[in-house]
N, C-alpha and C positions, 0 to 999 in steps of 0.2 A: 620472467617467463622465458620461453624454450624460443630457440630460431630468430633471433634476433627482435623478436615482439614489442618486448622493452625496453628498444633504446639503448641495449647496455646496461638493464640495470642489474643487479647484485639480485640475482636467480633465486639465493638461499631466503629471501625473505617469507614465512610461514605466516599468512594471515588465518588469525584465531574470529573467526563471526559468530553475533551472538545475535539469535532471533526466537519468538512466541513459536514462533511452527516449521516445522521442516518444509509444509505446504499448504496454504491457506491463501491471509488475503495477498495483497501487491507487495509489501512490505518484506516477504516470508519469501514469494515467489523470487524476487528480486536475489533476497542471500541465500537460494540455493541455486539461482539459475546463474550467480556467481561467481559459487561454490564450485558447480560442475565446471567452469570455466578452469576456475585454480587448478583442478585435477586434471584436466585435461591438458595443460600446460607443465604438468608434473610437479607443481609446487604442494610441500609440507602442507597443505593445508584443513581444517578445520572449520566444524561447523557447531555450534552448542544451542541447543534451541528446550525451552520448558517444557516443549510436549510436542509431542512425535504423530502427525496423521498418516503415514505411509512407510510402512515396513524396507520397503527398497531401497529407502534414501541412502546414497554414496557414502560414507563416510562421517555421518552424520554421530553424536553425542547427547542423549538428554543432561541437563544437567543433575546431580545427584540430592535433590531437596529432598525428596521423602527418606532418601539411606542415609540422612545425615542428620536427621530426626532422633529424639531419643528413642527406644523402641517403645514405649507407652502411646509416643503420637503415632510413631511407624504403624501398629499393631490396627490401632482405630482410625487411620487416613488412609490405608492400603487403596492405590486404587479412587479413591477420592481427593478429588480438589479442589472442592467447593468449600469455603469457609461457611456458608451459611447455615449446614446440617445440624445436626442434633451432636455427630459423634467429632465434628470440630470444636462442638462448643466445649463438648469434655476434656476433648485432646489438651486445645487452649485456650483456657474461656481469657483470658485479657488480649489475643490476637483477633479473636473473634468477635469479642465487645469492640476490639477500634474497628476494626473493618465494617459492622454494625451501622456507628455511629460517623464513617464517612472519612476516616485518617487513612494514606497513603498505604498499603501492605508494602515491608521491606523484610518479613521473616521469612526469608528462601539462603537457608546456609549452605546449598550445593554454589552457589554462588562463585564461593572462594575458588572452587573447581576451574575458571575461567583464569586465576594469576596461576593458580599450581601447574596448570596445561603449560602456560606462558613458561613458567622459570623451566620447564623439563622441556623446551623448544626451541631450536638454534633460530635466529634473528624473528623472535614474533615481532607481531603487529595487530594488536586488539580492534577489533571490529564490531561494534556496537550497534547493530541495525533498528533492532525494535524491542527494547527491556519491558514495555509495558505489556501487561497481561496475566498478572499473576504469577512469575516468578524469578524475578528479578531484585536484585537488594542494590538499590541505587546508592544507596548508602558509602558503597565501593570503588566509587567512581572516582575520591579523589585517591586514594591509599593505589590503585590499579594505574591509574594517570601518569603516578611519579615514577612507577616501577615497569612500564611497556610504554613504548608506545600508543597511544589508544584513537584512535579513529571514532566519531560518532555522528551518525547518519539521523538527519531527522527525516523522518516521513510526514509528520503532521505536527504539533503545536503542544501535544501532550506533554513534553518535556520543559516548556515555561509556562503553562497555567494549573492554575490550581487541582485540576482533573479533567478537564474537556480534549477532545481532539483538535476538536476546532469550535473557535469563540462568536461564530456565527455573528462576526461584529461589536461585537459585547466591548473588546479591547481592554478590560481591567489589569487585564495579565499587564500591561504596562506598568503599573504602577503597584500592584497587589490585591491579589483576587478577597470574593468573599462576597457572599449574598448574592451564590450564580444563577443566572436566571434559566439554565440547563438543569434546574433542581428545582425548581419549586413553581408553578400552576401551571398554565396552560402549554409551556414552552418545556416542561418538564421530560427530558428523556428516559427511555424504560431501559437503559441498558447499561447505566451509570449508576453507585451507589445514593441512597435515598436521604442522607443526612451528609449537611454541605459545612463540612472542614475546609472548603478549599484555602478562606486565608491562613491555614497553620499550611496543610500541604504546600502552598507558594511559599511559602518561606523556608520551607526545610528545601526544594527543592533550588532554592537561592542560595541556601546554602553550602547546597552540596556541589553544582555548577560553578560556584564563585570561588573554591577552593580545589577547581579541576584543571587539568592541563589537556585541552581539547582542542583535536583536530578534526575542524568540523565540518562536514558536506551536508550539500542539499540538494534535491532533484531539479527545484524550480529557483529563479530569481526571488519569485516572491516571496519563498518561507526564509530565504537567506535574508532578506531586508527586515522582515519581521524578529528573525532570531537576534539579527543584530541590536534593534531598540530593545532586545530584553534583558534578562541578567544574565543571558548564555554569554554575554560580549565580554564579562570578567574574568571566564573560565577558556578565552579560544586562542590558541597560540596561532591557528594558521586556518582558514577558510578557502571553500570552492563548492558552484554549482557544478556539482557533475550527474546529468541527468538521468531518468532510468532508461534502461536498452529493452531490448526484446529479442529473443530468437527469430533471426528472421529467417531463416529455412524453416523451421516449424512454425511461424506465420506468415504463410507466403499465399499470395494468387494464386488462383484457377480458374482454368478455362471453361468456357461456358458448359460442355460438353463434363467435366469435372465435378461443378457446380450441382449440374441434375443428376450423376449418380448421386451425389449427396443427399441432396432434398429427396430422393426418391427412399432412398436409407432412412431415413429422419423422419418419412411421413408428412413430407410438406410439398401442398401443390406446386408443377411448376410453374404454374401463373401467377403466383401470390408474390405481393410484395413482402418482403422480411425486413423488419426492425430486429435489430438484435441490443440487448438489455444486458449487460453483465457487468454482478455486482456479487455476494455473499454478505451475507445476515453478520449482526453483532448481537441480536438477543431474539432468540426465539422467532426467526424469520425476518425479522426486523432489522431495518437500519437507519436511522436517521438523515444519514447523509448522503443514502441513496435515494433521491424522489422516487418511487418507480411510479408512483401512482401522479404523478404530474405527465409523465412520459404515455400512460393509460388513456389519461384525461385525452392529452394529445391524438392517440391514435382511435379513439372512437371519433373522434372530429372529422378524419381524415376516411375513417369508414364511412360513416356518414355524406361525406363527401364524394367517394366511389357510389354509390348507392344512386345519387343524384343525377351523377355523371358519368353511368358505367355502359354509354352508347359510343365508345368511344377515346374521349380526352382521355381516360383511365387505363392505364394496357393493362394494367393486375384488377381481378375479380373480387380479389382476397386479398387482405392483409393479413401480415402474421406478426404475433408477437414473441420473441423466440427469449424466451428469461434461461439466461446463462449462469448458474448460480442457484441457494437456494433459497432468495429472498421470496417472500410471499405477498399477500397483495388480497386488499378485499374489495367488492364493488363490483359489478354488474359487465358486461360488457358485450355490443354486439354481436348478431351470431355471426354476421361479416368478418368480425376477426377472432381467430384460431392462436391460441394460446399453447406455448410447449414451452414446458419447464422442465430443464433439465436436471434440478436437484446440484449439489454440490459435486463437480468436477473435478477429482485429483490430478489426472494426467493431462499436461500441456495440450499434447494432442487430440486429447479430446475437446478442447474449448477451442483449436485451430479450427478444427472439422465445423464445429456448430458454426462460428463463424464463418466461413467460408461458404457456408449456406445462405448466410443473409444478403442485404443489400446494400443497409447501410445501418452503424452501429447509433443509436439513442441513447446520451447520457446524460440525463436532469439531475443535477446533484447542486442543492445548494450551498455545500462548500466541499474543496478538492485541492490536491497538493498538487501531483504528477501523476493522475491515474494508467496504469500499469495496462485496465481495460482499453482503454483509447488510442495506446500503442501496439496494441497488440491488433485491435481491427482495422488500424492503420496500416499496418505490415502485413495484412492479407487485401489491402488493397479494397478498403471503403472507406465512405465519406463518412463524417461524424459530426451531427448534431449535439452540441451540446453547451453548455451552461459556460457562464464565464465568468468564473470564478477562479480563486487558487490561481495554481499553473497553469492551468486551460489553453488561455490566450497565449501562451506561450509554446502549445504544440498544434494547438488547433488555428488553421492559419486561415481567414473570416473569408468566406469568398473564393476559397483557392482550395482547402483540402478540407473544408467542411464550413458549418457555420454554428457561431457562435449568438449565445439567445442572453437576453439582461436578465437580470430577475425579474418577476413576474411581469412576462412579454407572452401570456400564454398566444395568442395571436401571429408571432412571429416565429412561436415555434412549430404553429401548426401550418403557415406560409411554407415554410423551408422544408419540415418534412416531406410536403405535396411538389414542392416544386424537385426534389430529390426523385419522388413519386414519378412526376409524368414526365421528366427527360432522363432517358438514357446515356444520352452523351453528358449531359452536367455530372449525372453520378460516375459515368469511367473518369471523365476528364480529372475530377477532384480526386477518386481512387488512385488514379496513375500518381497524381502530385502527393499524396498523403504518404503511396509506399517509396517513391521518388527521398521523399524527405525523410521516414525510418531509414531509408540505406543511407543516408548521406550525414543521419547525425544521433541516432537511436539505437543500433546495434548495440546487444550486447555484445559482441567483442570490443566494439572501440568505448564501452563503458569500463569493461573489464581493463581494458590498458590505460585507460584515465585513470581509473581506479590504483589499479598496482604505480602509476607514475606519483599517485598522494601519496601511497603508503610509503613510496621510496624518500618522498620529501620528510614525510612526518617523524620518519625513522631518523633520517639526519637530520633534522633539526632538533628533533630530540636529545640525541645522542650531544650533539654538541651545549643544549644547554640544559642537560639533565641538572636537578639539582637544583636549578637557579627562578625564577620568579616568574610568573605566569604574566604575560602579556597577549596586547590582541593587535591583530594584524586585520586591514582589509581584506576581504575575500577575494580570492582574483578569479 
């Protein structure tokens, strides 16, 4: 990068990222809020994503799967990407019997479009953010390995088990998935295919990691320890946690006086206390591994408890529940709290604003990597209740920039809300220390120079043993 940024390093290096969305969840956010980093820096860089939610995007690439189609499937997929229609099954009835029946989809031949980028690009360096989603051919991974450099970012777990994001404990993927309990009765998820391949998918995908040459990152400690006992450890030349950043000028504090234009914008009293909720759907409003409705449970408790106690102990009359996102939610709730959903978010700025509204951010999720939401209401300077899981514990610091809840502790997560609730000085005090510790180890710019300081390792350690046998190194 440009001004001395890098250390010195070799400027010409053009990272190629490949991501499901130019703008959606954490994941997507992450490799375009990157992306804009690389460009802004001046560097060649590249962005290739399956499917495009915002017209604006800088510099951004879909990749070309439907133009590279015969024109029979072209003519009947126009426009469509759902394998499960009527005019897929014609297109291709044997890609859409496996997908049916619960086998890995890898029929995305825009794919190759990611090394063709690479050979017509003076010094790439592949960047693999999030391949899952529908159009991605993993398949590629080792053939793309030997010929670039290649970086690969996990976000979640998907990339060593059989089809889960996260194994919710389950831990098969150790040893070889099959008979997921994410598929069949009560623990069944609606946003996962309905017929469980997973031990063929574990094995192809053992296969395909075990014959790759990966330089691999992770946001948290914990998914690095995890990746390590899996069979990603036969395929990784060179390992690092490097966490995710956030813009902190476009998540930043405000003043009290700032705060109520807001809420007066928004429609939200200024007496009311504000949880703010932000998450986005994975099927049909739905998400499994966003609680929100443990987080509801929570805040009717704590109305309930205003209600009780509203001569007074209570400064807020009102609570609010502010859903950042478009997850939805069924069940009842009092008329003490005030619900505003904001539907799905494109623009940064607008999820700063809501935020900036609230009080303090709410996240019940019973599994999580590095969520993207909790840096980002941390860098506007709120405390954050939330779950300890994943990486949690590792941004969320228990007592000092928010508080961390066990699993099923509903009682301690309705304690910590309240007592968030009726001191004003515990809530700045933990806000000052939460945006304290975003400047001091979150940023994305200093993700971005961590970042380009991999690529410049991965490039040269490549280069020196292109060619020669895939080994694995501790992560540092």
């Amino acid at each position: 990068m440009t001004n001395g940024s890098t250390r010195n390093h070799d400027a010409r290096i053009a990272p190629i990222q490949v991501s499901l969305w130019d703008y959606a969840g954490g994941a997507d956010r992450i490799a375009m809020d990157l992306h804009r980093h690389y460009l802004s820096e001046g560097l060649d860089a590249h962005l290739l994503v399956g499917f495009r939610k915002r017209s604006d995007s800088p510099a951004v690439d879909v990749l070309p799967n439907d133009a590279r189609r015969c024109a029979w499937q072209r003519m009947l997929l126009s426009g469509n990407h759902s394998s499960g229609t009527l005019r897929s099954l014609i297109a291709n009835p044997v890609r859409t019997a496996r997908n049916w029946l619960g086998y890995t989809d890898y029929d995305f031949p825009g794919t190759t479009y990611v090394s063709e980028l690479a050979a017509a690009t003076d010094n790439p360096v592949i960047h693999v953010q999030n391949p899952f989603g529908g159009f991605f051919d993993l398949r590629q991974l080792p053939h793309m390995s030997h010929s670039f450099p290649l970086v690969y970012t996990l976000h979640d777990m998907m990339a060593f088990t059989g089809y889960c994001m996260h194994d919710l404990g389950c831990g098969k993927w150790r040893t070889g998935c099959g008979q997921c309990p994410q598929l069949s009765g009560e623990s069944k998820t609606p946003h996962i295919t309905p017929r469980d391949k997973t031990a063929t998918n574990w094995l192809k995908k053992r296969s395909i990691f075990s014959t790759s040459r990966i330089y691999l990152t992770t946001p948290s400690r914990w998914l690095m320890n995890l990746a390590q006992e899996s069979f990603l450890a036969g395929g990784i030349r060179h390992a690092a946690v490097i966490p995710n950043g956030v813009d902190d000028d476009v998540f930043s504090p405000v003043t009290n006086a700032e705060k109520q234009a807001i809420r007066q914008k928004l429609g939200i009293p200024q007496d009311s206390f504000v949880f703010a909720f932000s998450g986005i759907s994975s099927h049909r409003g739905r998400n499994p591994f966003k609680d929100v409705g443990t987080a509801i449970d929570a805040l009717s408790c704590c109305a309930a408890e205003v209600r009780r106690h509203d001569k007074g102990k209570h400064p807020a009359k009102q609570l609010t529940l502010l859903l950042i996102g478009d997850l939805q939610f069924d069940g009842h709730l009092p008329e003490s709290v005030q619900v505003i959903r904001t539907g799905y978010l494109t623009e940064r700025m607008a999820v700063a604003t809501h935020l900036q509204a609230a009080d303090a951010l709410v996240h019940t999720s019973p599994a999580e990597n590095f969520p993207v939401a909790i840096l980002e209401a941390q860098s506007c300077g709120l405390p954050v209740v939330a779950s300890k899981v994943g990486g949690i514990p590792e941004m969320v610091l228990d007592g000092e920039t928010g508080f961390l809840i066990e699993e099923n502790a509903p009682e301690k997560l309705i304690s910590c809300m309240q007592r968030l609730m009726v001191s004003d000085e515990l809530r700045h005090l933990m806000g000052r220390a939460a945006r304290k510790r975003v400047l001091e180890n979150y940023t994305m710019k200093h993700m971005a120079h961590t970042m380009f300081d991999f690529y410049y390792g991965a490039k040269e350690d490549w280069m020196m043993h292109a060619g020669g046998g895939v080994r694995q190194n501790e992560p540092s």
